[in-house]
C-alpha positions in Angstrom: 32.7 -10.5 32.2 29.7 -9.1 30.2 26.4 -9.8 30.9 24.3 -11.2 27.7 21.0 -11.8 29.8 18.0 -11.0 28.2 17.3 -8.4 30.6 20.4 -6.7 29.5 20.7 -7.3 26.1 21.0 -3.9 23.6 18.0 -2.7 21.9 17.4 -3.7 18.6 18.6 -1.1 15.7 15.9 0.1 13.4 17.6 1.1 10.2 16.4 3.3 7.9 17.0 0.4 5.3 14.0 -1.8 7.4 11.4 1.0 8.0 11.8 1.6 4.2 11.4 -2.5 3.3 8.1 -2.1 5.4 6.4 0.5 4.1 7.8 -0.2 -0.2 5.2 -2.6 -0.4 2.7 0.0 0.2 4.0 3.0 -1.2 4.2 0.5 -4.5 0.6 -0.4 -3.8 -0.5 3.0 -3.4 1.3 3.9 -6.8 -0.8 1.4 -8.9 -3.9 2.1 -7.5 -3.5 5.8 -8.3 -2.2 4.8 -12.0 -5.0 2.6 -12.5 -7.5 5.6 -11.3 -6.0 7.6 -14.0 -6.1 5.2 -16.6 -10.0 4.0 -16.0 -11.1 7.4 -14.9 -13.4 7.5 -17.5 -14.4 3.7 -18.2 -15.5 3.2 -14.4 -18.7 5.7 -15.0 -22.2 4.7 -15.3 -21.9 6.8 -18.8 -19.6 4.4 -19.9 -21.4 1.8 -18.9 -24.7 2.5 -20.4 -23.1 3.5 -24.0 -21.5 -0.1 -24.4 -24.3 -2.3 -22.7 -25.1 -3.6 -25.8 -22.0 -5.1 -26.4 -21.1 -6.0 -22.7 -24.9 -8.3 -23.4 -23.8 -9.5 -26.5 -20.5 -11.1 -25.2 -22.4 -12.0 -22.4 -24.4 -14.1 -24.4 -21.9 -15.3 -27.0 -18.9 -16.4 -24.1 -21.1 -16.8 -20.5 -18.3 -18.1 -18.9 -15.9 -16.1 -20.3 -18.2 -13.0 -18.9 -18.2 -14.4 -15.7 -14.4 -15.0 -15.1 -13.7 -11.3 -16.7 -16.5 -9.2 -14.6 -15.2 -11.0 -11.3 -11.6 -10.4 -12.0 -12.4 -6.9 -13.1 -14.4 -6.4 -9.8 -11.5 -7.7 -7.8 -9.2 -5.4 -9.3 -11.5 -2.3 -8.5 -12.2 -3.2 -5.0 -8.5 -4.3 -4.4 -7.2 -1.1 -5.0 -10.4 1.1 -3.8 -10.7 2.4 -7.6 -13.9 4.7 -8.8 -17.1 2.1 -9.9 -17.4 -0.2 -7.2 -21.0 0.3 -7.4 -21.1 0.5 -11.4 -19.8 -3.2 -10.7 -22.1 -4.6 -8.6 -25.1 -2.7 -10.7 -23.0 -4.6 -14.1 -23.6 -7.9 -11.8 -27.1 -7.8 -12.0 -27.4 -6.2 -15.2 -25.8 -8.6 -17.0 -26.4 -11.9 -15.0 -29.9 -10.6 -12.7 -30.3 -10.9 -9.3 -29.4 -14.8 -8.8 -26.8 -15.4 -9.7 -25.8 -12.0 -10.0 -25.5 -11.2 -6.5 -23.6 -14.5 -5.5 -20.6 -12.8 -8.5 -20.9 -9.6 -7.0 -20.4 -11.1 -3.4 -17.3 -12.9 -4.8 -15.2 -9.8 -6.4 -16.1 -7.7 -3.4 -14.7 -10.3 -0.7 -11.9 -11.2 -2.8 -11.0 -7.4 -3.4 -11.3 -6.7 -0.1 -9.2 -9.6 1.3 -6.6 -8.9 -1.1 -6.6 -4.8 0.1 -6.7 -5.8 3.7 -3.8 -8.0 3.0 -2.0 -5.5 1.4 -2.5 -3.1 4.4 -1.5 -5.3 6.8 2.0 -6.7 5.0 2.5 -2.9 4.5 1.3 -1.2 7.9 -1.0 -3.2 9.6 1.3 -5.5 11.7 3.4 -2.4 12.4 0.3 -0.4 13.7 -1.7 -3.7 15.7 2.0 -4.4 17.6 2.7 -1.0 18.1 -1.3 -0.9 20.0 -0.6 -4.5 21.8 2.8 -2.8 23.4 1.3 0.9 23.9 -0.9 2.5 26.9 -3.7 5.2 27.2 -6.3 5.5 24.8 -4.7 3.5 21.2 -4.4 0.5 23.7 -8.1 0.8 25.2 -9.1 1.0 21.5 -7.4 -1.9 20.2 -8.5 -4.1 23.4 -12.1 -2.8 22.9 -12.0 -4.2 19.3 -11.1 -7.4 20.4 -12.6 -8.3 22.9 -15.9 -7.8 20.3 -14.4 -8.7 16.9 -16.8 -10.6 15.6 -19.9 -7.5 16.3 -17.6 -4.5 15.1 -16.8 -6.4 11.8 -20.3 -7.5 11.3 -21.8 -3.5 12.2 -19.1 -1.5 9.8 -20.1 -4.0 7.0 -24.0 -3.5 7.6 -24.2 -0.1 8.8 -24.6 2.2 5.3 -22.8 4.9 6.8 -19.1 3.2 7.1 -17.4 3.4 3.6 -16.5 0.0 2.1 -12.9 1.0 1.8 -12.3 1.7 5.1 -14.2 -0.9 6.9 -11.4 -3.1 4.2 -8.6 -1.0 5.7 -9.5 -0.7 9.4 -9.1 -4.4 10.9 -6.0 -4.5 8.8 -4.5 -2.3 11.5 -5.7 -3.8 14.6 -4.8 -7.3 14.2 -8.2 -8.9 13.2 -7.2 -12.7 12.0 -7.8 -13.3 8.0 -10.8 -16.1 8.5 -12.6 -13.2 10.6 -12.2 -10.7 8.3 -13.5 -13.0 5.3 -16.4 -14.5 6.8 -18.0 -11.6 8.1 -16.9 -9.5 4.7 -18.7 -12.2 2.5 -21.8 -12.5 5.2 -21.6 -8.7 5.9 -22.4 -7.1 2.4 -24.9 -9.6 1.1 -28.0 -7.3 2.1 -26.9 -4.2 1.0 -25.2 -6.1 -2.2 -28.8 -7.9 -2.9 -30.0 -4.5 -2.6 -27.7 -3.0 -5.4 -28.0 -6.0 -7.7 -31.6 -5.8 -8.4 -31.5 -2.2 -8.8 -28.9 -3.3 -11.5 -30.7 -6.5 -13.0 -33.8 -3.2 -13.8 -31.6 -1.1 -15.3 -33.2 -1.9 -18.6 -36.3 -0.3 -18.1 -34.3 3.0 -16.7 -31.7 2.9 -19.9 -34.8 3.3 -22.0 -36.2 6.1 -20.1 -33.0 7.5 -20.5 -32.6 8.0 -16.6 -29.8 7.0 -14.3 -30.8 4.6 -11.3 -31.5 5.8 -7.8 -28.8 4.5 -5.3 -30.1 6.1 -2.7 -32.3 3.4 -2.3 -30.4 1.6 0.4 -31.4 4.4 2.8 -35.6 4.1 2.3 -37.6 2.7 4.7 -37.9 -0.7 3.4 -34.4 -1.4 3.0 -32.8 0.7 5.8 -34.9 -0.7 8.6 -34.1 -4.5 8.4 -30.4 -3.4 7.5 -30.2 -1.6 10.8 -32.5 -4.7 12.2 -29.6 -6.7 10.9 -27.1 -4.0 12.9 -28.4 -4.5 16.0 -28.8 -8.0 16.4 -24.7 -7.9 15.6 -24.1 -5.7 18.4 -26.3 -7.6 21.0 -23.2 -9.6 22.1 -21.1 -6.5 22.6 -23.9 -4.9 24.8 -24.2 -7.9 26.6 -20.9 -7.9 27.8 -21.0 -4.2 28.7 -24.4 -5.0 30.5 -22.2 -7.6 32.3 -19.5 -6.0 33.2 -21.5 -3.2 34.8 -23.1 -5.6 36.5 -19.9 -7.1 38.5 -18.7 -4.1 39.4 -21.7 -2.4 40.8 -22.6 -5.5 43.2 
């Protein structure tokens, strides 16, 4: 009689039909995001921006809320699908509505947009990738138990340190398994100081459209700003040392 244990039970088939239903969704993804690019090449620049302020101030002022609902949405949009003029946004955000409550709109479209591109990810990839870690060996599977056993630091350091782009620090946890609430929390508590930084450049870019200059960006990396950033940095990463301290602790008594 055959034997239908579990130990001895075939191997699921993978059929070319499922490995395409896994990765549609984000070949589908991928094909907007690239159509979009193409189609707001041109609108997402800060030259584009500065020849219709006048008229992106006087709807502001005629339909506030209006204003609101559209520059949030629109944000969304660009950081969803990683489009040109994520930082055009978040200088719009405090152009058009200062740095409070500028910055709290700004924080909003980017967390949103980036929930909504790490869900994406992970429906299209991500679970494939973090279960294909869990069930590997050698170095993928140190990796992946390395990120989470400290979660919560590595989130909180590629959202604070200047150097990770904001894409990928949207796409990375995706594909090793990081739960949703984690990824929001420190996404919307992670980008507040360099947002805050970017907003009030924004909310002064009156003064620099009438000197007919463009703003300086690099201002996240001068002393004043980059120093409490990477203050911010290490304090995230204290728990991660800690356990390393630990650990090397045990094993050398």
């Amino acid at each position: 009689m055959p034997d239908f244990s579990p130990l001895n039970a075939p191997a699921p088939i993978v059929t070319s039909r499922g490995t395409v239903a896994r990765f549609l969704p984000l070949v589908l993804f991928v094909a907007v995001a690239v159509g979009l690019a193409a189609i707001f090449r041109d609108s997402l620049s800060f030259e584009s921006f500065a020849q219709h302020r006048e008229e992106l101030l006087a709807y502001r002022d005629a339909h506030y809320g209006a204003a609101v609902a559209v520059f949030v949405l629109s944000y969304i949009v660009i950081v969803t699908f990683s489009l040109p003029g994520a930082s055009i946004a978040t200088l719009s955000g405090g152009f058009l509505f200062g740095v409070f409550p500028g910055v709290f709109f700004n924080v909003a479209g980017a967390t949103i947009g980036a929930s909504c591109l790490f869900l994406a990810a992970r429906w299209g990839l991500g679970a494939w990738l973090a279960a294909k870690m869990d069930t590997g060996s050698g170095r993928l599977k140190r990796l992946k138990d390395g990120i989470d056993e400290n979660q919560w630091s590595m989130l909180f350091l590629i959202r604070l340190l200047p150097i990770v782009p904001f894409f990928v620090a949207n796409l990375l946890p995706a594909f090793v398994g990081v739960p949703l609430y984690r990824f929001v929390v420190s996404t919307g508590l992670g980008i507040v100081p360099g947002t805050l930084v970017f907003t009030s450049v924004g909310a002064g870019l009156g003064s620099v459209f009438e000197r007919g200059e463009t703003p300086n960006l690099g201002v996240i990396f001068e002393p004043q700003v980059l120093f409490p950033i990477l203050g911010l940095a290490a304090l995230s990463a204290l728990p991660m040392l800690y356990k390393r301290f630990k650990r090397t602790e045990e094993v050398t008594k």
